[in-house]
C-alpha atoms as an extended CHARMM CRD file, in Angstrom:
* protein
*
       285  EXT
         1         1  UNK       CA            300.1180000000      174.3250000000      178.5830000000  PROA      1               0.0000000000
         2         2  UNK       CA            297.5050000000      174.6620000000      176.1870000000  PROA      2               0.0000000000
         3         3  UNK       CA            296.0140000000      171.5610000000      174.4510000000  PROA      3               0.0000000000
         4         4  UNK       CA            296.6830000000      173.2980000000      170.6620000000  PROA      4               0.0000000000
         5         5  UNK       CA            300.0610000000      171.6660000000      170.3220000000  PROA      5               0.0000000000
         6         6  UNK       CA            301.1840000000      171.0940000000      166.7330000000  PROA      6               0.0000000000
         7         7  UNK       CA            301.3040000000      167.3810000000      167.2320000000  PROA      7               0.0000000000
         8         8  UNK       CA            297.4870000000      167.2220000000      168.3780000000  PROA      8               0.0000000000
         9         9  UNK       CA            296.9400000000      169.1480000000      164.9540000000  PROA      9               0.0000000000
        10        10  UNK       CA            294.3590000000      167.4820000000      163.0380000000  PROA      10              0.0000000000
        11        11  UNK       CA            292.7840000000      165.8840000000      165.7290000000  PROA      11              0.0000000000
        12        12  UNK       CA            288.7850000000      164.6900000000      165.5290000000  PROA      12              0.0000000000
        13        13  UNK       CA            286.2490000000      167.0340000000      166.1790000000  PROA      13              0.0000000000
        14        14  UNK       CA            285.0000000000      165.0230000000      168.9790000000  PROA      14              0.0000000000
        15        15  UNK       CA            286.0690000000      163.0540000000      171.4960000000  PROA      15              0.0000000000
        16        16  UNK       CA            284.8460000000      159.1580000000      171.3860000000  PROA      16              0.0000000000
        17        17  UNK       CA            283.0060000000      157.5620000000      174.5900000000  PROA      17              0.0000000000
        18        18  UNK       CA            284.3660000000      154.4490000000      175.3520000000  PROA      18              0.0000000000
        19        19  UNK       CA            280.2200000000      153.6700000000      175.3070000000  PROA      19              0.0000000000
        20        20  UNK       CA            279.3510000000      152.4690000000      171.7140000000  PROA      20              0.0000000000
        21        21  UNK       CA            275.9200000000      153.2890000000      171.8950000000  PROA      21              0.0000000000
        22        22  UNK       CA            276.0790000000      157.0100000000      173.6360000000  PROA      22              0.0000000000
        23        23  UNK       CA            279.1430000000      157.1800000000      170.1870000000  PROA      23              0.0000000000
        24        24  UNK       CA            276.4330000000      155.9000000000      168.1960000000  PROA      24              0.0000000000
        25        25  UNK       CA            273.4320000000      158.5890000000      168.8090000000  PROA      25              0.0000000000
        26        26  UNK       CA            275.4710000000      161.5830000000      169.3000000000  PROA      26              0.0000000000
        27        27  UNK       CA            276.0380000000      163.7670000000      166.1950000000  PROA      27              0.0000000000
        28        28  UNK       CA            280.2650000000      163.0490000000      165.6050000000  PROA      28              0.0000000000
        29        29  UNK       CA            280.5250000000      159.8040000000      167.2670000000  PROA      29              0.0000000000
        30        30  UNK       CA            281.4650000000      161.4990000000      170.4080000000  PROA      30              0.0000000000
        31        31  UNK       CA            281.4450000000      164.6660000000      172.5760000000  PROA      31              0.0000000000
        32        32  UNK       CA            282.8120000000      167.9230000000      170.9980000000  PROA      32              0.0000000000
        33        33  UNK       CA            286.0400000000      169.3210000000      172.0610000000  PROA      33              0.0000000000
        34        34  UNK       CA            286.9010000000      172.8430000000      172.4620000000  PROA      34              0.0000000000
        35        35  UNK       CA            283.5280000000      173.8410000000      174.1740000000  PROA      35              0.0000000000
        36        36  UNK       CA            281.2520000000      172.7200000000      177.3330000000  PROA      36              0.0000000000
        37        37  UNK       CA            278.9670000000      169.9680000000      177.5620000000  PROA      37              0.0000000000
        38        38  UNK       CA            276.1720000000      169.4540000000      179.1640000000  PROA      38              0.0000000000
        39        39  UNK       CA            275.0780000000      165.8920000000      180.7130000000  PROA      39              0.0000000000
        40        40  UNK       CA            271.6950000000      166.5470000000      181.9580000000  PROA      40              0.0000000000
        41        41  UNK       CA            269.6490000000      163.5880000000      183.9710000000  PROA      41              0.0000000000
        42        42  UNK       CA            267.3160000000      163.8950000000      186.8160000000  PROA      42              0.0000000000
        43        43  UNK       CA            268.8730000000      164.0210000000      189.8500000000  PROA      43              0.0000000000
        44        44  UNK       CA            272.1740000000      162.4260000000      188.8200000000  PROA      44              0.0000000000
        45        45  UNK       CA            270.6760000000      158.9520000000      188.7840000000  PROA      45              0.0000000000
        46        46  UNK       CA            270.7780000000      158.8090000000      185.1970000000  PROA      46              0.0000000000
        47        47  UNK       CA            274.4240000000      157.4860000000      184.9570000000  PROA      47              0.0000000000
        48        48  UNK       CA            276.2340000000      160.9440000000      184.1510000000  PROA      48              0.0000000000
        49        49  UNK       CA            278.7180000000      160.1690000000      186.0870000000  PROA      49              0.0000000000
        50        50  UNK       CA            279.6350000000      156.6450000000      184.2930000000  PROA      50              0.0000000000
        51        51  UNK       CA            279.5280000000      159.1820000000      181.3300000000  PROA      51              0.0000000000
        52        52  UNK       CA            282.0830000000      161.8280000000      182.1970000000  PROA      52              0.0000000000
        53        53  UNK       CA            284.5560000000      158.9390000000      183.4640000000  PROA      53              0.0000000000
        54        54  UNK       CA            283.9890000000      157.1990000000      180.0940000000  PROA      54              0.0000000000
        55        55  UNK       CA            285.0200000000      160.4690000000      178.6710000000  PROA      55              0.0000000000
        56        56  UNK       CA            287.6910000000      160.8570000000      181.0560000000  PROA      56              0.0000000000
        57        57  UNK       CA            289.3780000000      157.4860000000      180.4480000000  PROA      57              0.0000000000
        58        58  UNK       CA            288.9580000000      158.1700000000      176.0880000000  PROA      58              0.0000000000
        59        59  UNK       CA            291.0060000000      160.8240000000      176.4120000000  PROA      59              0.0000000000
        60        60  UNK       CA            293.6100000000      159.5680000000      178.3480000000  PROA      60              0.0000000000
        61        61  UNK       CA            293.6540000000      156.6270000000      176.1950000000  PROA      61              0.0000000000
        62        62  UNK       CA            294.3070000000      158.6490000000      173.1420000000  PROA      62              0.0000000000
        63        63  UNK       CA            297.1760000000      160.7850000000      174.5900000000  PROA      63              0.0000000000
        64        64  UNK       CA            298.7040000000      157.7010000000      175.2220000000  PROA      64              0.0000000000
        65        65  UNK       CA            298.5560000000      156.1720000000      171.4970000000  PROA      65              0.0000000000
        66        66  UNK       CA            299.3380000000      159.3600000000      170.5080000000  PROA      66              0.0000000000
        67        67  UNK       CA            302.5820000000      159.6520000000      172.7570000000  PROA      67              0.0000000000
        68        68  UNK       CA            303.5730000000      155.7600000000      172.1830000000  PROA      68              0.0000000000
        69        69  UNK       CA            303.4240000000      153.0970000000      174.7510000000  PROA      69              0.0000000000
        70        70  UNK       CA            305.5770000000      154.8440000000      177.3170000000  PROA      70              0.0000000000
        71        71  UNK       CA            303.7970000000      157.9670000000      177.0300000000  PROA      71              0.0000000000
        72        72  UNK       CA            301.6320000000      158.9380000000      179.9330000000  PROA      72              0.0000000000
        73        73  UNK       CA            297.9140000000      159.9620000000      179.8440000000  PROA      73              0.0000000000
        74        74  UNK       CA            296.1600000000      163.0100000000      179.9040000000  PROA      74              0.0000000000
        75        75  UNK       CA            295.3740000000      165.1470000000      182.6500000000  PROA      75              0.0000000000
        76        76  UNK       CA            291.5520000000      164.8960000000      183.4410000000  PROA      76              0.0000000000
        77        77  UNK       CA            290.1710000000      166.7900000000      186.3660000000  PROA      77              0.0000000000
        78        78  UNK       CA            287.1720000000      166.1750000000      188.9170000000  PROA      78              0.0000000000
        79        79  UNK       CA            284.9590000000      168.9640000000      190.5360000000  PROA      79              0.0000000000
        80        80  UNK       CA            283.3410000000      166.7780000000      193.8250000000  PROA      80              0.0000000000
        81        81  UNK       CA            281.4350000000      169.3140000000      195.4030000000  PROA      81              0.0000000000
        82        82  UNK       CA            279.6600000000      166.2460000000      197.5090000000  PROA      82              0.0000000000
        83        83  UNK       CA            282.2570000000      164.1510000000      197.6710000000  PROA      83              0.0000000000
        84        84  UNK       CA            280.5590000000      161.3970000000      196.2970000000  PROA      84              0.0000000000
        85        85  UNK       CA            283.4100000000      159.8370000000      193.8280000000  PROA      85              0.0000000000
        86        86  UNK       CA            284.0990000000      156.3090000000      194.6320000000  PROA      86              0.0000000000
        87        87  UNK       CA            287.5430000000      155.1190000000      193.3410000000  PROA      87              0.0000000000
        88        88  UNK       CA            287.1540000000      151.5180000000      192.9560000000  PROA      88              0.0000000000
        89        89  UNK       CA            284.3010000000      152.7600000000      190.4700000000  PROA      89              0.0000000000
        90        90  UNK       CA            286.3730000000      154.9320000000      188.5790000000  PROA      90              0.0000000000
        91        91  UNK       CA            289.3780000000      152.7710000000      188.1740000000  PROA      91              0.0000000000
        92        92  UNK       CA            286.8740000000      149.8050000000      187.2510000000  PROA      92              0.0000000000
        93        93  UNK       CA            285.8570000000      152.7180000000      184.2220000000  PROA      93              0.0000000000
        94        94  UNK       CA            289.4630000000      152.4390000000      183.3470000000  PROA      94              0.0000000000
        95        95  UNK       CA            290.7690000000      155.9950000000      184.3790000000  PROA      95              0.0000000000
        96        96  UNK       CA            293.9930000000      156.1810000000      185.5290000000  PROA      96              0.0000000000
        97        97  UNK       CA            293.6670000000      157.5100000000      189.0760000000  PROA      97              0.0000000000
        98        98  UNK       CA            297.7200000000      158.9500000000      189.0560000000  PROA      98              0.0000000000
        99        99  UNK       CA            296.6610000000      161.5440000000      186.2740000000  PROA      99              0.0000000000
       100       100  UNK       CA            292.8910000000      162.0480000000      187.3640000000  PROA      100             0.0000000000
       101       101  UNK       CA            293.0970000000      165.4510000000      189.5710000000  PROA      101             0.0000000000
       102       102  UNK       CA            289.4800000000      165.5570000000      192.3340000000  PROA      102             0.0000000000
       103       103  UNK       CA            289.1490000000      168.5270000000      193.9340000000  PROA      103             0.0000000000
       104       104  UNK       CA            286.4160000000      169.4330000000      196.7610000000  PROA      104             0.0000000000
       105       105  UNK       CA            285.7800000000      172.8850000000      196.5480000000  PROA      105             0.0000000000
       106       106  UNK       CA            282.6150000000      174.5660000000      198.5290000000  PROA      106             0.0000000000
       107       107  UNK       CA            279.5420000000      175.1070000000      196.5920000000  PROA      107             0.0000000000
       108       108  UNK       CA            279.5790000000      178.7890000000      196.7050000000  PROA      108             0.0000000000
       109       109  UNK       CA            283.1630000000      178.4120000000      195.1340000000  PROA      109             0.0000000000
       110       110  UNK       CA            282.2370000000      175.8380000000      192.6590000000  PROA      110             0.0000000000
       111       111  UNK       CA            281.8230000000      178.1830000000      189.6930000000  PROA      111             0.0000000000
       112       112  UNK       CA            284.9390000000      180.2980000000      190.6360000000  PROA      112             0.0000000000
       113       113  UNK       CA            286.8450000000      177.4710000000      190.8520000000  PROA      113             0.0000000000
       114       114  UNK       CA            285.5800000000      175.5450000000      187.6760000000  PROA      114             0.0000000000
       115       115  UNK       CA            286.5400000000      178.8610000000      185.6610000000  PROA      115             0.0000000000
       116       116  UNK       CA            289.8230000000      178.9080000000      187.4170000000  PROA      116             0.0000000000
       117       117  UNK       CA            290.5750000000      174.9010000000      186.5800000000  PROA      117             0.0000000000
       118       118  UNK       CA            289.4190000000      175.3000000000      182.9010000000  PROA      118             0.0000000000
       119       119  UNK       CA            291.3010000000      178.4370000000      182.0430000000  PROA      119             0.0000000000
       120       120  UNK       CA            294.8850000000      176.8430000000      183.4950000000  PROA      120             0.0000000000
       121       121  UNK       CA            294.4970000000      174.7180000000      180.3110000000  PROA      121             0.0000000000
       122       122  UNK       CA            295.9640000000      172.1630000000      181.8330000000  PROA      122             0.0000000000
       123       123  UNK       CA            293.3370000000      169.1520000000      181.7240000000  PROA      123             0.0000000000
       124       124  UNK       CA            291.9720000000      167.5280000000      178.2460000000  PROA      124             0.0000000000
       125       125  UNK       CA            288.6770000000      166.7910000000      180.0590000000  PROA      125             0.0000000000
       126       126  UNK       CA            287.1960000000      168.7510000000      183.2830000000  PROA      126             0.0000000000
       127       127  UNK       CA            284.0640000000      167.9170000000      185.1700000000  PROA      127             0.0000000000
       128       128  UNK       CA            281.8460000000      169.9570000000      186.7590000000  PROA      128             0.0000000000
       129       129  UNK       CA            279.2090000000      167.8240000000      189.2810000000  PROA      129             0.0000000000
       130       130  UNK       CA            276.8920000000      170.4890000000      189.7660000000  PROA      130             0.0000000000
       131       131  UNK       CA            274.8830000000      168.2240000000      191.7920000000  PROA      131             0.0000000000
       132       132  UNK       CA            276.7600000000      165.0600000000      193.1080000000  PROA      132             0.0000000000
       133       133  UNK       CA            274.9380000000      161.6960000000      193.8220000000  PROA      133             0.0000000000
       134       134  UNK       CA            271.9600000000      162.1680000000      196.5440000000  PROA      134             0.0000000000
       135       135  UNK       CA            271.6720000000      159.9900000000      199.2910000000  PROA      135             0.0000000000
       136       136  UNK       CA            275.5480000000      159.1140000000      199.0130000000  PROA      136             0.0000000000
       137       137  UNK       CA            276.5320000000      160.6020000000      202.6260000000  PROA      137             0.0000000000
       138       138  UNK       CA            275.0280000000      159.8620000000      205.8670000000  PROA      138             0.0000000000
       139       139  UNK       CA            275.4310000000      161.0080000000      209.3510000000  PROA      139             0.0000000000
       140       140  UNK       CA            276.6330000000      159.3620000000      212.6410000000  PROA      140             0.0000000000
       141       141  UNK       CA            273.5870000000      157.0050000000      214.3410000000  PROA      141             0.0000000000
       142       142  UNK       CA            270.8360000000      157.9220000000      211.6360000000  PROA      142             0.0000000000
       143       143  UNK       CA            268.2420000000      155.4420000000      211.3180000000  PROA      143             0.0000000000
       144       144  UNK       CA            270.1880000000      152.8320000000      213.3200000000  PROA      144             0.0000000000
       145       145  UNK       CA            269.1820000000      153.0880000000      216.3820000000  PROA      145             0.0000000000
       146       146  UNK       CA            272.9570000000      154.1450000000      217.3910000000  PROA      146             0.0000000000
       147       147  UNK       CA            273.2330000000      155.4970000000      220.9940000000  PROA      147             0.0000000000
       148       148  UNK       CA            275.6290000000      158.8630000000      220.1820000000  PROA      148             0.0000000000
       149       149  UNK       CA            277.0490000000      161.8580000000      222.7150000000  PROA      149             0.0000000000
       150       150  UNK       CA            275.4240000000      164.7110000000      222.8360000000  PROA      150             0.0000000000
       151       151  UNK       CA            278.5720000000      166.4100000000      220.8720000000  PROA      151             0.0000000000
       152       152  UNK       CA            278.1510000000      164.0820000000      218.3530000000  PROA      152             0.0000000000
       153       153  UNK       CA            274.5540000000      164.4650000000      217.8020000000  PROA      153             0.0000000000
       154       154  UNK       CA            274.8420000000      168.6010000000      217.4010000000  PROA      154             0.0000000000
       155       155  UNK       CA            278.1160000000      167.3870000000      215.3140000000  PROA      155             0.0000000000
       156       156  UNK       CA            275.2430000000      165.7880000000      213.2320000000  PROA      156             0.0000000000
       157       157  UNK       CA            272.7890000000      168.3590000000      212.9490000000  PROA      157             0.0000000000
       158       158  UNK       CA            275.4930000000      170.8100000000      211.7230000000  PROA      158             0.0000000000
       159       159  UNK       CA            276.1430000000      168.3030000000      209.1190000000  PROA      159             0.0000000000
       160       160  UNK       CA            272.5850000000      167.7740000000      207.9820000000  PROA      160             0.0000000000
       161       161  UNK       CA            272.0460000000      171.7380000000      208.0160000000  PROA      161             0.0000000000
       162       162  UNK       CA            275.3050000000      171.6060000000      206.0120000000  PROA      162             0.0000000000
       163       163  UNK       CA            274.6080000000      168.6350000000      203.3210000000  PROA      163             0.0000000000
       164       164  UNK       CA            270.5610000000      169.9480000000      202.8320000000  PROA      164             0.0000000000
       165       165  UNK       CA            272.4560000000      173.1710000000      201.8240000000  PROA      165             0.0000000000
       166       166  UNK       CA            274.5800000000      171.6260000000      199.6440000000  PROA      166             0.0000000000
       167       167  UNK       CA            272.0830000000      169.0450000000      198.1170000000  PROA      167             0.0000000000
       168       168  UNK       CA            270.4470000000      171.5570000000      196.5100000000  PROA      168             0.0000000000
       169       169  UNK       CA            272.9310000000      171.9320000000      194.3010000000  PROA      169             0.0000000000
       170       170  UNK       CA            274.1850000000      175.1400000000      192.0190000000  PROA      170             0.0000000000
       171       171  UNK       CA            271.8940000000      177.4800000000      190.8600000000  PROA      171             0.0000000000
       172       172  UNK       CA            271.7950000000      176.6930000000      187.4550000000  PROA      172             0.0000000000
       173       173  UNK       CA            270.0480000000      180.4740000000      186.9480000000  PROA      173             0.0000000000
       174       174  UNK       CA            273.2030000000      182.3470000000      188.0370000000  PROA      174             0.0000000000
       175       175  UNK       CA            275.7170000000      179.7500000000      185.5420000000  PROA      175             0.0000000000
       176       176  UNK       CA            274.7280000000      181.6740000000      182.3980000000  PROA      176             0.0000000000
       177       177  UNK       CA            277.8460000000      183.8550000000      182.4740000000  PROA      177             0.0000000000
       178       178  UNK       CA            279.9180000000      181.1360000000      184.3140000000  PROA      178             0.0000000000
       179       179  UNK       CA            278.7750000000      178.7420000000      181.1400000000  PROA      179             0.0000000000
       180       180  UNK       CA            279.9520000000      181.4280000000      178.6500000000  PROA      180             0.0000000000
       181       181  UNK       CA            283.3310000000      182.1030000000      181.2190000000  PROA      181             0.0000000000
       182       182  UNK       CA            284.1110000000      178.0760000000      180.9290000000  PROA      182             0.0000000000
       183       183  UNK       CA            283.4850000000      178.5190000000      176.9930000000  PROA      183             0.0000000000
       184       184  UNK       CA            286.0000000000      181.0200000000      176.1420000000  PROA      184             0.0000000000
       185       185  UNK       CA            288.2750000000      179.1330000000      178.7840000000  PROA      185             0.0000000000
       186       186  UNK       CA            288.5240000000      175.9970000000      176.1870000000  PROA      186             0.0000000000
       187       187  UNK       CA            287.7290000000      177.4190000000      173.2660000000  PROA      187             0.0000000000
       188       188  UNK       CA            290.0180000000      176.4010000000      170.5630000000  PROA      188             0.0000000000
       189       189  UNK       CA            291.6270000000      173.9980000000      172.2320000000  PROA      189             0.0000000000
       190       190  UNK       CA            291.2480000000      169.8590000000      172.3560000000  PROA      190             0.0000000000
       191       191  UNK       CA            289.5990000000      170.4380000000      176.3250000000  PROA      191             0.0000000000
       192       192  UNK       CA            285.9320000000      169.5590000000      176.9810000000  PROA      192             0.0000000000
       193       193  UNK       CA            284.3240000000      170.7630000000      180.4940000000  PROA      193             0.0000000000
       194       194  UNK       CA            281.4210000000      168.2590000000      181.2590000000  PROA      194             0.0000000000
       195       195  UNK       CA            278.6900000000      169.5020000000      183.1950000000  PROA      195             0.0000000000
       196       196  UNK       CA            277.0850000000      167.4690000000      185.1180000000  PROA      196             0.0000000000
       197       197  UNK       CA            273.6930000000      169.0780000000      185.7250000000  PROA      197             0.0000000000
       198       198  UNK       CA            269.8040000000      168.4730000000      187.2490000000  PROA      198             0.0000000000
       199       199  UNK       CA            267.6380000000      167.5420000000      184.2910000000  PROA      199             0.0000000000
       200       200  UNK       CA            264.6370000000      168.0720000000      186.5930000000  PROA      200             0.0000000000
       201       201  UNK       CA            265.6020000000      171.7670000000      188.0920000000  PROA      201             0.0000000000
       202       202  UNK       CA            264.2220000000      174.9190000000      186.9630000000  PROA      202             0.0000000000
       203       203  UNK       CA            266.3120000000      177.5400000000      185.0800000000  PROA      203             0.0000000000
       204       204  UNK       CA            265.2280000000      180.6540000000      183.5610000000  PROA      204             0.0000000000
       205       205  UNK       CA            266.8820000000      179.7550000000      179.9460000000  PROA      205             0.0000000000
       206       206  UNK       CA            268.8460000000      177.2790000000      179.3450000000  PROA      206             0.0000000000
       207       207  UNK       CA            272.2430000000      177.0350000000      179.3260000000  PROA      207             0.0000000000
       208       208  UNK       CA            274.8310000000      178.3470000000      176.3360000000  PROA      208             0.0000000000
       209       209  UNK       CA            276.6870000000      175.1190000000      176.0530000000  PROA      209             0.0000000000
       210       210  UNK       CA            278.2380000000      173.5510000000      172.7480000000  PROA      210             0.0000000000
       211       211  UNK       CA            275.6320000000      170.1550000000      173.3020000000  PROA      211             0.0000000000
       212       212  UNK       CA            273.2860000000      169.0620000000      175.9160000000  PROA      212             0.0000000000
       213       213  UNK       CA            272.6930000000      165.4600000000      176.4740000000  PROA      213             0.0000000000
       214       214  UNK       CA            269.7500000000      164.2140000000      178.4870000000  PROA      214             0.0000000000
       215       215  UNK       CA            269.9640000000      161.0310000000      179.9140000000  PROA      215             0.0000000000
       216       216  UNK       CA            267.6290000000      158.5340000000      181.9270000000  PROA      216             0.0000000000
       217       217  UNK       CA            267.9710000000      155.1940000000      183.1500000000  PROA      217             0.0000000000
       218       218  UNK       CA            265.5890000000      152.8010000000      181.4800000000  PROA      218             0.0000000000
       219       219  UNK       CA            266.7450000000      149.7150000000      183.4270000000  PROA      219             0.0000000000
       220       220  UNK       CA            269.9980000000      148.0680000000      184.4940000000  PROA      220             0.0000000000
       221       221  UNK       CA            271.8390000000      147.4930000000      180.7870000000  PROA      221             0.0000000000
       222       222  UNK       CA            269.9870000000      150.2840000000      178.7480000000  PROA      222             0.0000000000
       223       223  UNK       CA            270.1920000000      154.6530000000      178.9590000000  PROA      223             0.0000000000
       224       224  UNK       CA            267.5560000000      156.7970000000      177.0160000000  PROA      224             0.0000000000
       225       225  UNK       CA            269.9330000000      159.2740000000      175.3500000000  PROA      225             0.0000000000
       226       226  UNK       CA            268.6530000000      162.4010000000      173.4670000000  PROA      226             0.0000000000
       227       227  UNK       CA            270.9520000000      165.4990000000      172.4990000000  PROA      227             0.0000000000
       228       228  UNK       CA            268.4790000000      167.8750000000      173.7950000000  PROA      228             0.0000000000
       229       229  UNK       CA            270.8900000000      170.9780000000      171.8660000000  PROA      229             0.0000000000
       230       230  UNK       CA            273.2440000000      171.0300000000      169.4680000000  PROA      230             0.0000000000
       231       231  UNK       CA            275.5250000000      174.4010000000      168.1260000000  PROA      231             0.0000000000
       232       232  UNK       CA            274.9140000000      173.1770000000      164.6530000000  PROA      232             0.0000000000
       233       233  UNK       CA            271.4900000000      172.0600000000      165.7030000000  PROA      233             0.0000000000
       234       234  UNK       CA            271.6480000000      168.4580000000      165.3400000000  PROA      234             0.0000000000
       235       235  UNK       CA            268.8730000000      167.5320000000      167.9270000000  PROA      235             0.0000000000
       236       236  UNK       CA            267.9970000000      163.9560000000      168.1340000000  PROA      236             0.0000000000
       237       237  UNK       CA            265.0200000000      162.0600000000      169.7770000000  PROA      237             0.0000000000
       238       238  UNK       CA            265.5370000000      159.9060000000      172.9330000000  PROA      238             0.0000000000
       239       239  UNK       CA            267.0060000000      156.8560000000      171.7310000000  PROA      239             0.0000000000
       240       240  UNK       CA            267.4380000000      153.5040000000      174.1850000000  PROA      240             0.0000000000
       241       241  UNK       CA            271.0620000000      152.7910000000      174.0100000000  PROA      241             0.0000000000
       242       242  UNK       CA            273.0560000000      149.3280000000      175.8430000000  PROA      242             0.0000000000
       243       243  UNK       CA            275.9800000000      150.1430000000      177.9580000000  PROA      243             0.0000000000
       244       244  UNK       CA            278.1330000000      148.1410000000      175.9610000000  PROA      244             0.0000000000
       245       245  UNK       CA            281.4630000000      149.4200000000      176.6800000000  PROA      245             0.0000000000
       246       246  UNK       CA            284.6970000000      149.5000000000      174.2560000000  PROA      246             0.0000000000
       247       247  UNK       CA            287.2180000000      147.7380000000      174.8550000000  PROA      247             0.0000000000
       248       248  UNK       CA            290.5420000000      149.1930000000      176.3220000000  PROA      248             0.0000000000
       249       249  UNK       CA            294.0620000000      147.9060000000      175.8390000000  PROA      249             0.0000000000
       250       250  UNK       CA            294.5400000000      148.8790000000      179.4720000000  PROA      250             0.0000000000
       251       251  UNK       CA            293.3240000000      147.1650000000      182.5060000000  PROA      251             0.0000000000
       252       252  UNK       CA            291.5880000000      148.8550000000      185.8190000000  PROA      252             0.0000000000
       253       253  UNK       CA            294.0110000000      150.0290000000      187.8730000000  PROA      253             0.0000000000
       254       254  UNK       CA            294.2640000000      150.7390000000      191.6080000000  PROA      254             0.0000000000
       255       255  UNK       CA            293.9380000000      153.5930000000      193.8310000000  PROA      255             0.0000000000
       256       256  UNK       CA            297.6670000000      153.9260000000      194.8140000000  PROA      256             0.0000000000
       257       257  UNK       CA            298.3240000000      156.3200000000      192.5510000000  PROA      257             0.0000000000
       258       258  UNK       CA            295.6440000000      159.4960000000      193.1350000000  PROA      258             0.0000000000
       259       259  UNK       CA            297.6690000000      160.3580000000      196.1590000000  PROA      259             0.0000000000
       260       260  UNK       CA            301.0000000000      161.5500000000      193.6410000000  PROA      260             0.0000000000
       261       261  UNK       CA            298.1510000000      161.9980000000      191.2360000000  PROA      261             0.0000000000
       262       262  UNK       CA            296.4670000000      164.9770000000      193.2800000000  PROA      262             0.0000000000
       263       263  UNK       CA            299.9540000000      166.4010000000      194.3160000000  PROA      263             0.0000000000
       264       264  UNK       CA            301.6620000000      166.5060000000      190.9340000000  PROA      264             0.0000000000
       265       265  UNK       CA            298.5800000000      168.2130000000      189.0790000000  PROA      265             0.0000000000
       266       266  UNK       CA            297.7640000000      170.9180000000      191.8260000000  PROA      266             0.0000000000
       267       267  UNK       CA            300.8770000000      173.0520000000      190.8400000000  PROA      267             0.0000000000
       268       268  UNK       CA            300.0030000000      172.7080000000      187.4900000000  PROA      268             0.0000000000
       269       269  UNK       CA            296.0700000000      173.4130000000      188.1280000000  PROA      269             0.0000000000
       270       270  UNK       CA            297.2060000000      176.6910000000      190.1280000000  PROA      270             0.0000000000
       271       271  UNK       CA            296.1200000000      177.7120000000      193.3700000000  PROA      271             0.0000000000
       272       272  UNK       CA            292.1750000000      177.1970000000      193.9050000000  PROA      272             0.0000000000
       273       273  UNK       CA            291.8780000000      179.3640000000      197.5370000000  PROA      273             0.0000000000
       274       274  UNK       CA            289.3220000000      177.9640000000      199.6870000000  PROA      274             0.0000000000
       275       275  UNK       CA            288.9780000000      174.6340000000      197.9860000000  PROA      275             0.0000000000
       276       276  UNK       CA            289.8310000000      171.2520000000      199.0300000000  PROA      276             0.0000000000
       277       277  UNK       CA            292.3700000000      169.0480000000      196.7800000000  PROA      277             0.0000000000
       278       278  UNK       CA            292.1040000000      165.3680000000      198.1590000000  PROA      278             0.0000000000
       279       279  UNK       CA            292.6340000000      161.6950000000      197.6510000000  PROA      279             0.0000000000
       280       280  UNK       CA            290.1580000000      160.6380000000      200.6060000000  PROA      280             0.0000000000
       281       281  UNK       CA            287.4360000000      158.8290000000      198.1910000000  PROA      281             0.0000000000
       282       282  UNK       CA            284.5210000000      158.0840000000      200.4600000000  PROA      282             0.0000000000
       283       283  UNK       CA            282.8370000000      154.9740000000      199.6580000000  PROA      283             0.0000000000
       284       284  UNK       CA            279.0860000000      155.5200000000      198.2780000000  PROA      284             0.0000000000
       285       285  UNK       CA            275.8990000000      154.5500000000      200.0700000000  PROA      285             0.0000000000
């Protein structure tokens, strides 16, 4: 189902954060629908994440005023290549977990998955971690002192050949034509793909997305926000913005429900072959 619906008809061009500030500096108050965006910081630590599940929680929070008070939310979707999600930190962003979708795909099916997810049409808000959170996993006995088997130390090096693989992240110089692919998948409609990208790694050009945001972390309550590109070209300079959040009629809510969550929106995702669809939230370092 496609999110052009008559009754979404004359919708706002953007989507608002529930982040006054981030609303504040950006160009329409929020992030543009109907195209992908591009959340750039270095390495992840620039609160992306806390971002994309502002973004996340917005829209569910309008498809709910929009339906009435017993209408459900909206379908919002998680790529966690790294599996680095932690659910009591996405439920304290007020998401609701039952109708938030994570699946764990392997990085050399990341973009054929994300193209996949997007063009199902069945999510108002997808994101793409390109990256994940470094330093978030860890392997048996590391820098403990932890006396392990010799199966479970090989167990570990397979995993650190496997996660210093995967840290690197995507190649950001072969997403050009999975950028444009995610584009046409959304475009039109009230959907937004988030990318969650390395504001440090090299790339030959960048990428063609509707807005790129570039975040950094100036100290506990403050971002530096700049929109780096604009399609109408509406490019602002790095502006220190409080995480003063808006508040939400609903409360946090608990994990119980991603389980049915991840069940109920895989059939309506479609099949994503040699991906992993899962409500196992690892806890972050």
């Amino acid at each position: 189902m496609r999110h052009t619906l008559p009754e979404l008809e004359g919708r706002a061009k953007a989507l608002p954060l529930g982040l006054v500030g981030i609303n504040e500096v950006l160009p329409e108050g929020g992030i543009p629908r109907g195209g992908v965006v591009e959340i750039a910081s270095p390495r992840g630590l620039g609160r992306a994440t806390s971002i994309a599940l502002s973004a996340c929680a917005s829209a569910q929070a309008e498809a709910r005023l929009r339906g009435g008070a017993t209408s459900d939310g909206a379908w919002c979707a998680w790529i966690d290549v790294m599996s680095t999600l932690y659910a009591p930190a996405v439920a304290a962003a007020g998401v609701d977990l039952g109708r938030l979708l994570v699946v764990r795909p392997p990085l050399e099916s990341l973009a054929r998955v994300a193209v996949r997810m997007a063009s199902s049409g069945s999510f108002s808000v997808l994101v793409v971690d390109t990256l994940g959170v470094p330093g978030a996993r860890s392997v048996v006995g590391r820098s403990r002192g932890v006396p392990v088997s010799r199966g479970s130390r090989q167990q570990a090096t397979r995993a650190d050949r496997e996660r210093g693989s995967a840290e690197e992240g995507a190649d950001l110089g072969r997403w050009l034509n999975v950028v444009r692919k995610l584009s046409l998948a959304v475009e039109g409609s009230d959907a937004t793909v988030l990318l969650l990208t390395d504001r440090l790694a090299a790339r030959p050009m960048p990428l063609p997305v509707s807005m790129r945001i570039e975040v950094d972390r100036l100290d506990e309550g403050r971002l530096s926000v700049r929109v780096a590109k604009d399609r109408q070209g509406r490019v602002t300079a790095p502006a220190a913005v409080p995480l003063r959040p808006v508040a939400s009629a609903g409360g946090p809510l608990t994990s119980a429900g991603v389980v049915m969550g991840s069940a109920a929106a895989g059939a309506s995702a479609g099949s994503t072959a040699g991906s992993s669809v899962t409500a196992a939230w690892p806890r972050s370092a």
